[in-house]
N, C-alpha and C positions, 0 to 999 in steps of 0.2 A: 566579463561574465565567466562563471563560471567553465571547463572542459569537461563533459560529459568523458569521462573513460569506460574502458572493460569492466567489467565484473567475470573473473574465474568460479565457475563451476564445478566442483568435485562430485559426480554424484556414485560412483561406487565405494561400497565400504571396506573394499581393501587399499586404498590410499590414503598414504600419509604425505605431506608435507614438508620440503626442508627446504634450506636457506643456503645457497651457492652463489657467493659474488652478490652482483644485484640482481639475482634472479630467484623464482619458485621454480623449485625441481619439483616434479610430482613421480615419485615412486610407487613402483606396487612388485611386491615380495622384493624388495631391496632392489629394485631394479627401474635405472632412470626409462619412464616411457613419455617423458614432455618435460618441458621449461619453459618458462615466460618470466621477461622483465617487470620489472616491479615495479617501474615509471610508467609502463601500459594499464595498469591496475587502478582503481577506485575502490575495490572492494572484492574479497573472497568467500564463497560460502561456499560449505563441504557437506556431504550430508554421507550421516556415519558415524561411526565412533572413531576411526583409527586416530585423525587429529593430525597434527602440527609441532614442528618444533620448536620451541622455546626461544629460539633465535630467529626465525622467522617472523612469531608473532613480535618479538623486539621491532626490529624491522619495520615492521607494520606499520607499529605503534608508532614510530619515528617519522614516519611516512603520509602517517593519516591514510593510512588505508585499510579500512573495516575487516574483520577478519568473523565470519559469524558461522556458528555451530548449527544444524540440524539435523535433526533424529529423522531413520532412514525413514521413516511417515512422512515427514516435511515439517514437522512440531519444532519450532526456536526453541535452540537450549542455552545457548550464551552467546556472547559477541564480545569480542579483543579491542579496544577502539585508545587510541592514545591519549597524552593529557591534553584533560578539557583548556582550550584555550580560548580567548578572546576576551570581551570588557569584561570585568567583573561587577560594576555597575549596571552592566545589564541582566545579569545574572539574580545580582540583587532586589533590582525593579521586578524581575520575573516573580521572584518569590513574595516580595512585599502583595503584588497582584493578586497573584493564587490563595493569600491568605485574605483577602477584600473580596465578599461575594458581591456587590455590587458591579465593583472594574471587572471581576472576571466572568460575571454573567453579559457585560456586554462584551467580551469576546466570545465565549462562547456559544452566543447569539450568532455572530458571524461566522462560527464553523458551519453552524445549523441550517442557517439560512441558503450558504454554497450546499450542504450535502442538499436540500433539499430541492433548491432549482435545478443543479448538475440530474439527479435523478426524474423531475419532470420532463428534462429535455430529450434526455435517454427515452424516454414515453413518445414524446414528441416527432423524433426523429425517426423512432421507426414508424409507426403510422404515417409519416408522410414517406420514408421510402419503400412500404411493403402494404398502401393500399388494397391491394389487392390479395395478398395474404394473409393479412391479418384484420381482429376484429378492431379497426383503427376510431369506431364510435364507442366501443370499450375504452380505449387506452385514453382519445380524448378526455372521455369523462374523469377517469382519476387523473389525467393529467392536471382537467380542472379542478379537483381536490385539494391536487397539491398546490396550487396556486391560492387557493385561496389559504391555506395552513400557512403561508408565507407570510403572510398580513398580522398573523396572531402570534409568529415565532417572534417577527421584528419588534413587536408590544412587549413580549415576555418580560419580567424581570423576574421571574424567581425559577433556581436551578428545578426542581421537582416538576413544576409545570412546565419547563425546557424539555426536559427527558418526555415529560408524558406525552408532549406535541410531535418528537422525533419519534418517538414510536408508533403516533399511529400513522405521521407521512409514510414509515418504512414499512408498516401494515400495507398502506395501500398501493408502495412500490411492488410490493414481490408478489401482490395480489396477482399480477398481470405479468408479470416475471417470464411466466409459463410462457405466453403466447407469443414472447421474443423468441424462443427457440424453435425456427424453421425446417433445420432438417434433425436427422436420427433422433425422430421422435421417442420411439420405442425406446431409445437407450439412455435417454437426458429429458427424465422427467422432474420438474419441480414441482413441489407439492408443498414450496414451506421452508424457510431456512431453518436449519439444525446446525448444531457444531458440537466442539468437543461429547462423541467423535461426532465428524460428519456420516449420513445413513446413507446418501447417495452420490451417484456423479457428479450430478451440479453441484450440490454443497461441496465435495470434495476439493473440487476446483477453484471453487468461489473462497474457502476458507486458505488453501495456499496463496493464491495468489492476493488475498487480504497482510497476508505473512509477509510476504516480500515486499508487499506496498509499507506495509508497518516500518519495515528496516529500512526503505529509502527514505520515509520520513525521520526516522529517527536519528540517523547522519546526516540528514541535511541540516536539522536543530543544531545538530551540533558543530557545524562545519561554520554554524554562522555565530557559536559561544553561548547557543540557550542551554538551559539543562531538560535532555527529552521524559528525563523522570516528573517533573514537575508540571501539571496542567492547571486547565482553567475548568474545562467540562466534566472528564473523566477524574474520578477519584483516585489520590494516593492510595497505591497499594505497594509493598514489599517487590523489587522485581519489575512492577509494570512501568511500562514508557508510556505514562499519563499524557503526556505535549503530543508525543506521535501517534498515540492514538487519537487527541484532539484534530489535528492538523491534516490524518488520512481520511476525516469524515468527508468532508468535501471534495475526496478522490475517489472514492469507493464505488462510484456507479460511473465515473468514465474512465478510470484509469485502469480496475479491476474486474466490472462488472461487464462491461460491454467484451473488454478481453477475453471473457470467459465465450460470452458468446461469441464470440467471431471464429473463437477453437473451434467450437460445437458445431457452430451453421455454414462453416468451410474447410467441414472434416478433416482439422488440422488432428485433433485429438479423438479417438474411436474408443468402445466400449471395450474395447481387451487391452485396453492400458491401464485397467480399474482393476483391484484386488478386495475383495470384501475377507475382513477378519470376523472372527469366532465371534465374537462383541456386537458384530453387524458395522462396524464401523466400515470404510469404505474410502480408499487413497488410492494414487498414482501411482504406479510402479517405477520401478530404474527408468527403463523406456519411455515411460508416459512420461515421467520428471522431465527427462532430456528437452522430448519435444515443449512441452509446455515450455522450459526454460530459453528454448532458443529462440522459441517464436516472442518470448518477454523481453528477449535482449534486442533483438529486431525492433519490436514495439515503440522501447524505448529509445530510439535514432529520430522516429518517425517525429516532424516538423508540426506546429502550429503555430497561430498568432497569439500572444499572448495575449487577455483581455484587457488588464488594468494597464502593463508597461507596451501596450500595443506593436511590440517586436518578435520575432519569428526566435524560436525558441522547441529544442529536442523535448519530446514529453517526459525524457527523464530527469530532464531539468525542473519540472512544475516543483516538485517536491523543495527542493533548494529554491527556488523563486519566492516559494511563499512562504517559506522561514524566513525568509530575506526580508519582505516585508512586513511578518510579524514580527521580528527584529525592530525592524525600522518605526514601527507604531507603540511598541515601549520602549525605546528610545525617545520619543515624542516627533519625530517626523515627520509621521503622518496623525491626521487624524481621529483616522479608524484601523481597522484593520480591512483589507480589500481583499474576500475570498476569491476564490476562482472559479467564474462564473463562465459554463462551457455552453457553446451553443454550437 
């Protein structure tokens, strides 16, 4: 199995990057103030303009260790990632796939079907641990919504009516959205996903940390030799990691969405960590970034059983797990493809 490593953190914009020995130096105004070995690393991301040295990102590259850019908002601007390695026959099956809507609606069917029971359970779970505080004959009821949308996603065959059925499951997840957020009411109101920008806290929070989920899946595709430009659900586009956007569907309401609340409802993160711009847009500050990041590298140590390979496994490992298996199911190994189904 895989080693879960560190992930470095830059979050002010007067650091730059260089490369000493096997190590990152992190300076600011030409002046060493840390270093850390490069064999403790999985992954760096900086957020800033100042950047990296050319030698470093070498480095990296040779290393396989992700080097990824964000703008002081928390907006992905690039990523350093070394040469793609692994079968090229599977590379090639990936793409033969992606141009076949039939094979690739029923994987795509299998994202949909995880994003959509992972988010019922998320329903689930909290009605049965906050009885009492919450409207838990509400959340039943779209729970049973989404259970029965289950039944018509698994029939789907065609992409159009795929998308139409995920939206209205995620219609009736965020419906009740609201009523997970327990405490600082007044200050983390959901009213409605928004993004680019996001208008308020919740979205603010929900959209970074959709960010970071994006980039672990998109390293994991590739750690295992897919191409993360290339999907089944989401459409080519210039720029977009169509696989990892495919593959964080089924992550987005446990890996991202419950993170958000646990910030909120064990006032990890408070309302003067928030900056609202001229635009109305609405992010994390330095500060808020920190926290939010540290409690996600925490996050990601934290243990489960895995469902399908029924062994105890880091949850930053999920991402790498199930590239692993979607790997293995165009390969022909398995199959299906076995989402990741949280309870």
């Amino acid at each position: 199995m895989k080693r879960l490593l560190n992930t470095l953190y830059i979050m002010s914009n007067n650091r730059y990057l260089s490369l000493d020995g096997e190590n990152v130096v992190i300076l600011e105004e030409q002046k060493e103030i840390g270093r850390i070995p490069l064999h403790n690393l999985q992954s760096i991301i900086t957020f800033g303009y100042t950047g990296a040295s050319p030698a470093l990102m070498g480095a990296c590259a040779q290393r396989n260790i992700d080097v990824s850019f964000m703008s002081g908002n928390g907006r992905f601007l690039a990523r350093v990632s070394g040469e793609v390695k692994g079968n090229v026959t599977l590379r090639k099956q990936q793409y033969r796939i992606s141009e076949d809507r039939n094979q690739s609606i029923r994987i795509a069917r299998n994202f949909i079907v995880g994003k959509v029971y992972n988010a019922r359970w998320v329903l689930e779970r909290a009605a049965r641990d906050y009885p009492m505080r919450l409207d838990a004959d509400k959340l039943k009821e779209k729970s049973s919504i989404l259970y029965r949308s289950l039944e018509n996603i698994r029939n789907c065959d065609n992409a159009a009516s795929l998308l139409g059925l995920e939206g209205e499951a995620a219609s009736v997840y965020f419906s009740v959205f609201d009523e997970l957020i327990l405490q600082q009411k007044e200050d983390f109101v959901f009213q409605g996903r928004n993004k680019r920008p996001p208008l308020d806290n919740v979205n603010a929070m929900l959209s970074f940390a959709y960010t970071l989920l994006a980039g672990m899946c998109g390293a994991a595709l590739e750690g295992v030799g897919l191409d993360p430009y290339v999907g089944f659900y989401h459409t080519d586009r210039p720029g977009r990691m169509s696989l990892a956007l495919d593959l964080m569907e089924e992550l987005r309401s446990v890996m991202a969405d419950r993170f958000v609340l646990t910030l909120i409802n064990k006032k990890v993160i408070k309302n003067n960590y928030f900056h609202k711009k001229e635009n109305g847009a609405v992010i994390l500050d330095e500060e808020g970034r920190k926290v939010f990041l540290s409690a996600w590298q925490s996050k990601k140590q934290d243990t489960i059983k895995h469902p399908f390979l029924d062994e105890k496994i880091e949850w930053g490992m999920v991402p790498h797990v199930q590239a692993m298996l979607l790997a293995r199911f165009l390969r022909g190994d398995l199959d299906e493809y076995p989402p990741f189904l949280w309870k």
